[in-house]
Jmol script that loads the backbone (N, CA, C; Angstrom):
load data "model"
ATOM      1  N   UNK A   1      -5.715  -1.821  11.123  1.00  0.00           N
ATOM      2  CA  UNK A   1      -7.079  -1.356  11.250  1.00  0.00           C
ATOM      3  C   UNK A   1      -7.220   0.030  10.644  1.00  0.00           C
ATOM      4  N   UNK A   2      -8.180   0.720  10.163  1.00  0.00           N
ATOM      5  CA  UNK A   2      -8.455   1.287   9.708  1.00  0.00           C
ATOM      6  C   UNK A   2      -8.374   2.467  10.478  1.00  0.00           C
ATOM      7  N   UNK A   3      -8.179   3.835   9.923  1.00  0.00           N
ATOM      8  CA  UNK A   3      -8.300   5.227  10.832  1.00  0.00           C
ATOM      9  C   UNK A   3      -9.943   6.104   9.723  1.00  0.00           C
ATOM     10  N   UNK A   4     -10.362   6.668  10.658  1.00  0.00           N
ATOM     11  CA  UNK A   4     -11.811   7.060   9.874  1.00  0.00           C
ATOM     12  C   UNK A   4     -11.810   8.455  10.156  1.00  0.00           C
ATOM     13  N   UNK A   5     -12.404   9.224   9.593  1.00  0.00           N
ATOM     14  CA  UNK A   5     -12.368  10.760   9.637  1.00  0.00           C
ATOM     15  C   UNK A   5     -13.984  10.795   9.271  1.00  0.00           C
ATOM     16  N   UNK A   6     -15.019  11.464  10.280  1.00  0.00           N
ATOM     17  CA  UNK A   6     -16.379  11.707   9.537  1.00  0.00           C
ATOM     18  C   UNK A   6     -16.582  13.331   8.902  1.00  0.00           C
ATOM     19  N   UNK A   7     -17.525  14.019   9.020  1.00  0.00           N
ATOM     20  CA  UNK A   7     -17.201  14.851   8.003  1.00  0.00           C
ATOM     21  C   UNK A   7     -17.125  16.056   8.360  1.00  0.00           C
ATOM     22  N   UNK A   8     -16.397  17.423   7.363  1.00  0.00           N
ATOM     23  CA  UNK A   8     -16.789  18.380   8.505  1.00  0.00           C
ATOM     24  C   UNK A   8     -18.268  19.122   8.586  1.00  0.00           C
ATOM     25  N   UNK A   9     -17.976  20.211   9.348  1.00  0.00           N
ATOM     26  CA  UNK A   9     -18.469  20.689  10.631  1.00  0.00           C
ATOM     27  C   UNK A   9     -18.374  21.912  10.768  1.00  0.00           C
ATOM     28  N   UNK A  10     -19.209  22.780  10.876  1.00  0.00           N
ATOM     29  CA  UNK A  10     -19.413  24.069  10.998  1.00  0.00           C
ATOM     30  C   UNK A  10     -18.836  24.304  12.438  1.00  0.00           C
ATOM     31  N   UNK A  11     -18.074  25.285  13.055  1.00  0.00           N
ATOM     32  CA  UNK A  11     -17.531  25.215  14.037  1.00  0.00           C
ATOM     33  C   UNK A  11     -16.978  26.662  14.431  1.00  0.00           C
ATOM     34  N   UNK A  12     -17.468  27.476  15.795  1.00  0.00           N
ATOM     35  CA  UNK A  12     -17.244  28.448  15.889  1.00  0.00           C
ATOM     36  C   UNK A  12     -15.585  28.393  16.105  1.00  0.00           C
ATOM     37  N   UNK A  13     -15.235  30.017  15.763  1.00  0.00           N
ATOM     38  CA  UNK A  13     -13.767  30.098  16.003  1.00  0.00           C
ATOM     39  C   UNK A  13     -13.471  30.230  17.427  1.00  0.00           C
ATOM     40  N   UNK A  14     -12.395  30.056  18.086  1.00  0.00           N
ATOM     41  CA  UNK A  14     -12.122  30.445  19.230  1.00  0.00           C
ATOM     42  C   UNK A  14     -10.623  30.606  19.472  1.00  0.00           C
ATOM     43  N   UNK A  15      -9.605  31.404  20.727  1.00  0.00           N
ATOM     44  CA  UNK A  15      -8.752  31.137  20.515  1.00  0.00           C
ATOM     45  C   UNK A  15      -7.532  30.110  20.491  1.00  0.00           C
ATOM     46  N   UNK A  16      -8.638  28.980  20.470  1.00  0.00           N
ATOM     47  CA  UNK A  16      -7.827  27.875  20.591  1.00  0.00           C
ATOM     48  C   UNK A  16      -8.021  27.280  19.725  1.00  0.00           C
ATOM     49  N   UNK A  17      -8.636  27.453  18.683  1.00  0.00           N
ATOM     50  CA  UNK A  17      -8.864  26.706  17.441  1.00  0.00           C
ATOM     51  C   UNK A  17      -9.665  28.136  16.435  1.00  0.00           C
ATOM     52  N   UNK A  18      -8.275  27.978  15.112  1.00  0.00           N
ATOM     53  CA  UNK A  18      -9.120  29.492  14.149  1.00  0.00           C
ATOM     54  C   UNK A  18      -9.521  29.155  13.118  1.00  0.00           C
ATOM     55  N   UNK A  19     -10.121  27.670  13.024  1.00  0.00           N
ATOM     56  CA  UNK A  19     -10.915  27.362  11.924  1.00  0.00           C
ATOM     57  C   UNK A  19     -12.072  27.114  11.662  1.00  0.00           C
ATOM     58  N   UNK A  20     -12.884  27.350  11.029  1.00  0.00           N
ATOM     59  CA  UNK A  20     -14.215  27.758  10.725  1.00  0.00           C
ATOM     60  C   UNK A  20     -14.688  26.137  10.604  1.00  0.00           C
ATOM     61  N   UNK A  21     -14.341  25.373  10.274  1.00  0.00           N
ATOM     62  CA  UNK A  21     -14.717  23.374  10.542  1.00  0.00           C
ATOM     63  C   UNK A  21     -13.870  22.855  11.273  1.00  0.00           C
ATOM     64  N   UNK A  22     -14.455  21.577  11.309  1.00  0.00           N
ATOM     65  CA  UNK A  22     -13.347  20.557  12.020  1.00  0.00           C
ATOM     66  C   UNK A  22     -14.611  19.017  11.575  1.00  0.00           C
ATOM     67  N   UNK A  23     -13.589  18.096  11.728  1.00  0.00           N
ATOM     68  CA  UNK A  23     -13.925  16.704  11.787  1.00  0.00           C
ATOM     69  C   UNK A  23     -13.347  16.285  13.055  1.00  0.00           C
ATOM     70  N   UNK A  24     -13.752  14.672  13.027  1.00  0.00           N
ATOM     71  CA  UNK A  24     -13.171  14.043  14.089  1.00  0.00           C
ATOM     72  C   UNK A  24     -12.238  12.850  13.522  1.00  0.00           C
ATOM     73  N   UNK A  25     -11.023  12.726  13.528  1.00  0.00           N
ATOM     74  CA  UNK A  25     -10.335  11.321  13.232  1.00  0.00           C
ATOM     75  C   UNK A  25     -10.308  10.587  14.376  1.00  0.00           C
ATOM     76  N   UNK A  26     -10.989   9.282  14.048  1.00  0.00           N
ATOM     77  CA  UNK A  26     -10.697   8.418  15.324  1.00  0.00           C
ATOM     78  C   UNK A  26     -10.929   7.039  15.008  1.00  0.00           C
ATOM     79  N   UNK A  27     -11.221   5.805  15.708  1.00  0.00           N
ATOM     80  CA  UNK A  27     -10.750   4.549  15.371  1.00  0.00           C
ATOM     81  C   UNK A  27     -11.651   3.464  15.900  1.00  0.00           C
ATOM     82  N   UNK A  28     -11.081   2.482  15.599  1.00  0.00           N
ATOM     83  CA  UNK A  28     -12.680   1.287  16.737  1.00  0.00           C
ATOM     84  C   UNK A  28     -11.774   1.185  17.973  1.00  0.00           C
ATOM     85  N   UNK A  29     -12.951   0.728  18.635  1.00  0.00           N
ATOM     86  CA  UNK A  29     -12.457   0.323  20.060  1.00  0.00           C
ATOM     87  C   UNK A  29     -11.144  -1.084  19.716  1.00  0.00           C
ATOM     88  N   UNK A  30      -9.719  -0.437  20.939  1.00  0.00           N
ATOM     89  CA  UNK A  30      -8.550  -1.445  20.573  1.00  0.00           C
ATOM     90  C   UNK A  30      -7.726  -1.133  19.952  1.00  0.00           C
ATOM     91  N   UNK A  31      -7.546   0.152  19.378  1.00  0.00           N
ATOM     92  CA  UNK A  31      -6.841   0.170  18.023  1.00  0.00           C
ATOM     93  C   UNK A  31      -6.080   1.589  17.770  1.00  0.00           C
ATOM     94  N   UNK A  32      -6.074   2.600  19.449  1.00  0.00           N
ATOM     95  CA  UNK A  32      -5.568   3.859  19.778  1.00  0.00           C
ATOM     96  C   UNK A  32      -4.274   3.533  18.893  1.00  0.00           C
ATOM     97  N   UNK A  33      -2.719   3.187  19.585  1.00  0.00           N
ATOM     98  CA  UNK A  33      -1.841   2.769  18.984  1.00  0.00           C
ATOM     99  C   UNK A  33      -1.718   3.394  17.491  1.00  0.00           C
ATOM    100  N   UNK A  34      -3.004   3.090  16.864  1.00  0.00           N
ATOM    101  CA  UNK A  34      -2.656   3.193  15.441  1.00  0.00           C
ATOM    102  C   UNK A  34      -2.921   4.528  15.248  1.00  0.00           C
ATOM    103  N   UNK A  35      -4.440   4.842  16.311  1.00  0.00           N
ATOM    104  CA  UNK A  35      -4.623   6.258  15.690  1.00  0.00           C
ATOM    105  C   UNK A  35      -3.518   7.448  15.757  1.00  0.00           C
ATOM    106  N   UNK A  36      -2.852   7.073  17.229  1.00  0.00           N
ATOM    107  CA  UNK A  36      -1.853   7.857  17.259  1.00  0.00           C
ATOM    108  C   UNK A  36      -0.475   7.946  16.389  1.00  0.00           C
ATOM    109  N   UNK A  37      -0.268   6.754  16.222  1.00  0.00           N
ATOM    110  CA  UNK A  37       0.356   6.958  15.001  1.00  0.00           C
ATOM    111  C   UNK A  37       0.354   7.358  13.721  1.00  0.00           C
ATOM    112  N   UNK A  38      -1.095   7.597  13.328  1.00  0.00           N
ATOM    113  CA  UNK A  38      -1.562   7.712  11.918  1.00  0.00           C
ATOM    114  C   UNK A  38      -1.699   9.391  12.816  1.00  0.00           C
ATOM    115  N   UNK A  39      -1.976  10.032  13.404  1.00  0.00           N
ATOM    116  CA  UNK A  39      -2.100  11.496  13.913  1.00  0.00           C
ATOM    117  C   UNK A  39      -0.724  12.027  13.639  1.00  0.00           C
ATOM    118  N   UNK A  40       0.490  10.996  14.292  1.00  0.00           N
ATOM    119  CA  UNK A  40       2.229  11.532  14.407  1.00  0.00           C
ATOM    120  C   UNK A  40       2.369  11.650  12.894  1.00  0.00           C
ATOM    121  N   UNK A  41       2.308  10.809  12.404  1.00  0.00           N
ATOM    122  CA  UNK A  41       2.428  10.850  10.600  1.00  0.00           C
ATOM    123  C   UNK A  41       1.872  12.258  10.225  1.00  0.00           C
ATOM    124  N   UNK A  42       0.735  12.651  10.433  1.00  0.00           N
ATOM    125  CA  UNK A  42      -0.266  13.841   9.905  1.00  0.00           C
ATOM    126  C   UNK A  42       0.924  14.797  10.435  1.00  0.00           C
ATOM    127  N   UNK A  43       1.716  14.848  11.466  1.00  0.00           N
ATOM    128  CA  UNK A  43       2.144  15.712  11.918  1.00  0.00           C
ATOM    129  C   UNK A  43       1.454  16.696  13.153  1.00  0.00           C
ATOM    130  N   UNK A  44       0.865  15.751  13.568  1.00  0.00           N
ATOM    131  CA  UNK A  44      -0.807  15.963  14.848  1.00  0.00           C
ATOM    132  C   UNK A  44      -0.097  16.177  16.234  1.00  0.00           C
ATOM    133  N   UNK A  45       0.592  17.008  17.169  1.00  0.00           N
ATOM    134  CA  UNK A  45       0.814  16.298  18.352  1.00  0.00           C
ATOM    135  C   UNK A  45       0.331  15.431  19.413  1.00  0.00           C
ATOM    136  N   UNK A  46       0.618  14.596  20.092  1.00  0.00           N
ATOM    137  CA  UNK A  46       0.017  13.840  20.944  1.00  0.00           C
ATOM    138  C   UNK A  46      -1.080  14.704  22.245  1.00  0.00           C
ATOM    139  N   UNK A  47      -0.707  15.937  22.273  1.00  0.00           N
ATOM    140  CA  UNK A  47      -1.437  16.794  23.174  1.00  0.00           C
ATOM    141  C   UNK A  47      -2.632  17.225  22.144  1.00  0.00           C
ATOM    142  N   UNK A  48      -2.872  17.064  21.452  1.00  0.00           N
ATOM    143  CA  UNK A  48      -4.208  17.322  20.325  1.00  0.00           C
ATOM    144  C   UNK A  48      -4.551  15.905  20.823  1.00  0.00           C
ATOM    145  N   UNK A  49      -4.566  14.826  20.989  1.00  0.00           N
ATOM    146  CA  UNK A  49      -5.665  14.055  21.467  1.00  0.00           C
ATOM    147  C   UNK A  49      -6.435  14.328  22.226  1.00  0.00           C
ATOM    148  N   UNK A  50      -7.894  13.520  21.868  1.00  0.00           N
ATOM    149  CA  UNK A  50      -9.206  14.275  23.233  1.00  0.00           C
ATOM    150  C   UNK A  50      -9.471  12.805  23.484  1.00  0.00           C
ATOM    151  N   UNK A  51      -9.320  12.497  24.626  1.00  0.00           N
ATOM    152  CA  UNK A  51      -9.585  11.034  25.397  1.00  0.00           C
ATOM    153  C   UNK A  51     -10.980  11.401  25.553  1.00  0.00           C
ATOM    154  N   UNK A  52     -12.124  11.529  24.621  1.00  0.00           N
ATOM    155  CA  UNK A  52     -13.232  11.690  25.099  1.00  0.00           C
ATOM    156  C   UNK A  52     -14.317  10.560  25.307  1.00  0.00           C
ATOM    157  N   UNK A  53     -14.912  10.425  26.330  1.00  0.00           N
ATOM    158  CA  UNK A  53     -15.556   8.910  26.214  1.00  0.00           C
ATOM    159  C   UNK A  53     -16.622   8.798  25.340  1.00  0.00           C
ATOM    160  N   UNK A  54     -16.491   7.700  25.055  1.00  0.00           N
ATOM    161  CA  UNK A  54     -17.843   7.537  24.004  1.00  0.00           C
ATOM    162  C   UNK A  54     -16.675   7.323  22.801  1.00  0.00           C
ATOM    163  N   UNK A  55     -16.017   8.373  22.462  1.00  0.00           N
ATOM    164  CA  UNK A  55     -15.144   8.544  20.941  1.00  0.00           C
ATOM    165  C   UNK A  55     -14.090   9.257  21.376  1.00  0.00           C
ATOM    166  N   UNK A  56     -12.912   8.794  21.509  1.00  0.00           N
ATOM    167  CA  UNK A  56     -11.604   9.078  21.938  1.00  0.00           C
ATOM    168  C   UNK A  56     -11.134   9.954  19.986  1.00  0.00           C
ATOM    169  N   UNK A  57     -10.766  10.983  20.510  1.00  0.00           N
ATOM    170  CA  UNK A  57     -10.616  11.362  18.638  1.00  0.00           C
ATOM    171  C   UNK A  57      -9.416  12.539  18.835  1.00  0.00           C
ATOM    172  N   UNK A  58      -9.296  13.025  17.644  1.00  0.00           N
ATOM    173  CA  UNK A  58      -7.939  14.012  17.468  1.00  0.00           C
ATOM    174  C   UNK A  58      -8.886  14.930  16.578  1.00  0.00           C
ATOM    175  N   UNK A  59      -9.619  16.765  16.306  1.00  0.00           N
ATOM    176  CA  UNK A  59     -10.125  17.216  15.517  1.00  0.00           C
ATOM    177  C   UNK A  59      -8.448  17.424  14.942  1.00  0.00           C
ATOM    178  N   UNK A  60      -9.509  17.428  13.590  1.00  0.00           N
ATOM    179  CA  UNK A  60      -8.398  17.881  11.841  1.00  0.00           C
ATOM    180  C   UNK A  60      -9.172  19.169  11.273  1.00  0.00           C
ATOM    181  N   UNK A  61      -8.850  19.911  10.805  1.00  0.00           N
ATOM    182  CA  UNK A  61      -9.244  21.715   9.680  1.00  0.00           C
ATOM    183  C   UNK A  61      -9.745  20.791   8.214  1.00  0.00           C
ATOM    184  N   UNK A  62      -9.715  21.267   7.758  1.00  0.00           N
ATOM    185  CA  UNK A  62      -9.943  20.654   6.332  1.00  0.00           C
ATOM    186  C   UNK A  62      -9.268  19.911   5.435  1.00  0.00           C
ATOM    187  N   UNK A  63      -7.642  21.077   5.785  1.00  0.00           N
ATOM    188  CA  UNK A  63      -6.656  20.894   5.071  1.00  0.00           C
ATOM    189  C   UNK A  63      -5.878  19.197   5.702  1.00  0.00           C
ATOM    190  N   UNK A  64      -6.200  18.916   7.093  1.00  0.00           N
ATOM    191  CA  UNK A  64      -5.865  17.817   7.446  1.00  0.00           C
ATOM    192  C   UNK A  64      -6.431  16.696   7.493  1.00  0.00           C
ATOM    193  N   UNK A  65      -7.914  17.101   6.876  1.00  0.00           N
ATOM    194  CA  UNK A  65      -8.651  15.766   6.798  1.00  0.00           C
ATOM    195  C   UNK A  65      -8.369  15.384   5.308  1.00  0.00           C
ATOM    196  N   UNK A  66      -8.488  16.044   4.357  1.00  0.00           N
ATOM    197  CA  UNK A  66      -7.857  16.206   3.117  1.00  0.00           C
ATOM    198  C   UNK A  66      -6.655  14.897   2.778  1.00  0.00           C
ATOM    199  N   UNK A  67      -6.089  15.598   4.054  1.00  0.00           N
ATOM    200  CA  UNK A  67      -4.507  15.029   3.797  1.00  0.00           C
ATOM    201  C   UNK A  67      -4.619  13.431   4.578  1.00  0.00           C
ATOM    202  N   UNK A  68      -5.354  13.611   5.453  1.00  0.00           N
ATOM    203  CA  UNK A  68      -5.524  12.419   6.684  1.00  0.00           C
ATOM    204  C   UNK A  68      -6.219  11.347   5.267  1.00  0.00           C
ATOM    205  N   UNK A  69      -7.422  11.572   4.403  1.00  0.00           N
ATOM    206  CA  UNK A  69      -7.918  10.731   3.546  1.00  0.00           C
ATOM    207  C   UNK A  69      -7.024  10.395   2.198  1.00  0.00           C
ATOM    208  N   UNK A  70      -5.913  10.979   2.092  1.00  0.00           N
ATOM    209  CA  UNK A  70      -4.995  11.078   0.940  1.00  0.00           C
ATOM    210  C   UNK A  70      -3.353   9.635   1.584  1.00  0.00           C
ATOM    211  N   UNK A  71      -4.025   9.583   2.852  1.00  0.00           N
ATOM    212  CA  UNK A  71      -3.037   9.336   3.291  1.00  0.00           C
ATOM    213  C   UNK A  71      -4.015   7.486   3.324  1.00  0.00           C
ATOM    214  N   UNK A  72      -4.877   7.437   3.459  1.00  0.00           N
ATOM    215  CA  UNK A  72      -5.816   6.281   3.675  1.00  0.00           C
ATOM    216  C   UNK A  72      -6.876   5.834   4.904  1.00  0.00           C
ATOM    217  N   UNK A  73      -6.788   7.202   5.343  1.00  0.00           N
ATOM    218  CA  UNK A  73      -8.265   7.232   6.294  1.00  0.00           C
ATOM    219  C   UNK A  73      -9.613   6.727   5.973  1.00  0.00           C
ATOM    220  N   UNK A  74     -10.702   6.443   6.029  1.00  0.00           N
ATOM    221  CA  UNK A  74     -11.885   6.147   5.590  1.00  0.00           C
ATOM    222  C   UNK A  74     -12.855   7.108   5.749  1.00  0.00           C
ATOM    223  N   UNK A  75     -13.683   7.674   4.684  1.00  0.00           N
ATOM    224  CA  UNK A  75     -14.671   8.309   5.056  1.00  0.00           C
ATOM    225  C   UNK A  75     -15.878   7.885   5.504  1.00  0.00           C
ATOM    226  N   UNK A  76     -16.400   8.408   6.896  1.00  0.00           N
ATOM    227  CA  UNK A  76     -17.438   7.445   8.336  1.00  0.00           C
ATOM    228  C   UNK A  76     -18.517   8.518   8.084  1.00  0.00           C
ATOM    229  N   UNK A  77     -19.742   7.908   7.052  1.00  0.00           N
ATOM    230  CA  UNK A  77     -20.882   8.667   7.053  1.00  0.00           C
ATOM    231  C   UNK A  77     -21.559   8.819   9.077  1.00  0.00           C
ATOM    232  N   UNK A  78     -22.211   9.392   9.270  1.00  0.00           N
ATOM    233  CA  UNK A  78     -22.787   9.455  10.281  1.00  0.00           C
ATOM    234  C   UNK A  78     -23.299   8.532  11.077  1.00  0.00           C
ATOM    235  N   UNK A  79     -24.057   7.344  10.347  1.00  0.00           N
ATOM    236  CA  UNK A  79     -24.410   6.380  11.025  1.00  0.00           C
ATOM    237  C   UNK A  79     -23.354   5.829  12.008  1.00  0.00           C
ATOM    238  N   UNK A  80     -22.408   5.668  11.034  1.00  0.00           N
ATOM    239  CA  UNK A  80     -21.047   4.598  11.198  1.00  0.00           C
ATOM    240  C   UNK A  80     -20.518   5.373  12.745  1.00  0.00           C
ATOM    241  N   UNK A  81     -20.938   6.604  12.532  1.00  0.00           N
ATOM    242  CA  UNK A  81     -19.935   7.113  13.713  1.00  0.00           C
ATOM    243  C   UNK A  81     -20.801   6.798  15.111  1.00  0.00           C
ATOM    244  N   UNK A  82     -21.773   6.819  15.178  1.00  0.00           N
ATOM    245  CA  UNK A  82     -22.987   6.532  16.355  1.00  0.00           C
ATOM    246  C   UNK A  82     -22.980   5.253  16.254  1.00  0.00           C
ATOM    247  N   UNK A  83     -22.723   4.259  16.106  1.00  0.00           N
ATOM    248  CA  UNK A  83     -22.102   2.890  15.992  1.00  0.00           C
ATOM    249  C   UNK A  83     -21.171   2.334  16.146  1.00  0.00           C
ATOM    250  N   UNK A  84     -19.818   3.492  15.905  1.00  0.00           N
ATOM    251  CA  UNK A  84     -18.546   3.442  17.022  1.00  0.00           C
ATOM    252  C   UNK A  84     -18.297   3.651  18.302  1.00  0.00           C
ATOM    253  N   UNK A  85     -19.392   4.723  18.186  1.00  0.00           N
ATOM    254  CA  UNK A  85     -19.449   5.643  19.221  1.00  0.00           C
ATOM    255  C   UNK A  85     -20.375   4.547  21.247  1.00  0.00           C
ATOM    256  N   UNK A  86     -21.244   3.836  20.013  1.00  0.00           N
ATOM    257  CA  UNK A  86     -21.783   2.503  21.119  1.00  0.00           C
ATOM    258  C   UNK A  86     -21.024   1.407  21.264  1.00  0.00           C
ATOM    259  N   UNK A  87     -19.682   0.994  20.042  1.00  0.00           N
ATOM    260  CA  UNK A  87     -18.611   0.026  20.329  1.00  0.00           C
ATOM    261  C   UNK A  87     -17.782   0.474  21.715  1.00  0.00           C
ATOM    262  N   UNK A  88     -17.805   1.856  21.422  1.00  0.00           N
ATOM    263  CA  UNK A  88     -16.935   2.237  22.743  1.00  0.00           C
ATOM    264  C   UNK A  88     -17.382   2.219  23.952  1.00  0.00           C
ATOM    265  N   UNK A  89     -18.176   2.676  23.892  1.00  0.00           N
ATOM    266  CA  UNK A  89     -18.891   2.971  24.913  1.00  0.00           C
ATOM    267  C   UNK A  89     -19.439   1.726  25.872  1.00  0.00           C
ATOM    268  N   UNK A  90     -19.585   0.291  25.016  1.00  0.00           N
ATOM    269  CA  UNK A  90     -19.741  -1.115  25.506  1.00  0.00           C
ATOM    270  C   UNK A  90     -18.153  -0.988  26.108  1.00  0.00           C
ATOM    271  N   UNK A  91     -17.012  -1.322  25.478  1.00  0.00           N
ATOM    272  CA  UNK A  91     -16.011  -1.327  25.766  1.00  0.00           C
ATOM    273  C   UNK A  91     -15.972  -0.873  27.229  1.00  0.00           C
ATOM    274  N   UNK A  92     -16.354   0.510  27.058  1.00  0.00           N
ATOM    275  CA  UNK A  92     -15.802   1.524  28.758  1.00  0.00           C
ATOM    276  C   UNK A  92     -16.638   1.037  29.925  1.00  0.00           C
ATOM    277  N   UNK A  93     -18.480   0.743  29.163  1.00  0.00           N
ATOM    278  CA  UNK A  93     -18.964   0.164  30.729  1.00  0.00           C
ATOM    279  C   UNK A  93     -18.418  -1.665  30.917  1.00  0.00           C
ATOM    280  N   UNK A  94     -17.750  -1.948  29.904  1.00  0.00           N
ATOM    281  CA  UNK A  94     -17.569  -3.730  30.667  1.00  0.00           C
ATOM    282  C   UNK A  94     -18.069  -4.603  29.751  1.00  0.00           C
ATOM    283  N   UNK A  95     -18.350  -5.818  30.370  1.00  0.00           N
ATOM    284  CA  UNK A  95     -18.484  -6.554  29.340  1.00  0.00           C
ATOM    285  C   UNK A  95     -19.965  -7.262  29.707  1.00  0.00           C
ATOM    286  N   UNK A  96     -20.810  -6.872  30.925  1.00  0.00           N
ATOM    287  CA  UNK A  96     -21.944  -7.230  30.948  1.00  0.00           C
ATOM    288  C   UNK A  96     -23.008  -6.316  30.896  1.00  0.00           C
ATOM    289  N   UNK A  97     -22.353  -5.508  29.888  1.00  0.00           N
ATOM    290  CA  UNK A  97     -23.366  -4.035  29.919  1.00  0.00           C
ATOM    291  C   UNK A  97     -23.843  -3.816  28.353  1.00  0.00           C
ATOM    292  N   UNK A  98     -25.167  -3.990  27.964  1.00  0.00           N
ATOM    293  CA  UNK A  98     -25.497  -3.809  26.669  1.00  0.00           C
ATOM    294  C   UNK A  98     -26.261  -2.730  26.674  1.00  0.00           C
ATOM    295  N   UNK A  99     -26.481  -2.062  25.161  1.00  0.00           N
ATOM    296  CA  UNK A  99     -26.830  -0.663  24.629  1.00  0.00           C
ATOM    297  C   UNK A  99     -28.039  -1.489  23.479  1.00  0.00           C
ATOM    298  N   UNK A 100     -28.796  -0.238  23.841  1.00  0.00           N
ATOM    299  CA  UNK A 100     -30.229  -0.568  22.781  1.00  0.00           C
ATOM    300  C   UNK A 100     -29.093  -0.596  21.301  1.00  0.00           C
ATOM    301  N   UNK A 101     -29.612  -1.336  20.497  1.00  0.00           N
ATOM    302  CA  UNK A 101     -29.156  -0.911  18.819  1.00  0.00           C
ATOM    303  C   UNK A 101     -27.781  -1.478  19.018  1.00  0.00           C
ATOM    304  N   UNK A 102     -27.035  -2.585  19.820  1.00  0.00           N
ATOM    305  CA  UNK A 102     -25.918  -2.740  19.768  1.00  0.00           C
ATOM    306  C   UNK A 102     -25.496  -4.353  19.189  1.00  0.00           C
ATOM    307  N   UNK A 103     -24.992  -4.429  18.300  1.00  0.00           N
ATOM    308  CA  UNK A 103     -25.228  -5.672  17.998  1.00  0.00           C
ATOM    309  C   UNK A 103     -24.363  -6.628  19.090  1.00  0.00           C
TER     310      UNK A 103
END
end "model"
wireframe off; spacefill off
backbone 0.3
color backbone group
């Protein structure tokens, strides 16, 4: 399955992150396994994952989305990502729970 990176992102600095962007790499619902593996490859640690609901993701700097799409990530215009973002999100409430716009 595919690993997707959408785009960056203006992003204040802080001391936990000193880069001026970030993206999100992350995956369809089912398919963690890979992301984390495609993160270990990047050289990503497993404590850089954000189990966040809605979009479970790992942020990348530039230089790693760069490398994350060199490597065979997909680039996820915006739509695509608010469309993952409701795959998951079906996923987390169950399976008799539907979302406006969900196919």
């Amino acid at each position: 399955m595919p690993i997707y990176v959408d785009a960056l992102m203006a992003r204040e600095r802080t001391p936990r992150w000193r880069f001026d962007t970030s993206c999100h790499m992350f995956c369809e619902p089912g398919e963690l396994d890979q992301l984390h593996a495609f993160a270990q490859a990047l050289g990503i640690p497993r404590r850089a994952f954000q189990p966040r609901e809605g979009l479970p993701h790992y942020d990348l700097y530039r230089e790693l989305r760069i490398q994350a799409l060199e490597m065979g990530a997909l680039p996820a215009e915006r739509r695509f990502v608010v469309d993952t973002i409701r795959r998951w999100r079906a996923v987390e409430a169950g399976p008799n729970v539907t979302f406006p716009n969900t196919p």
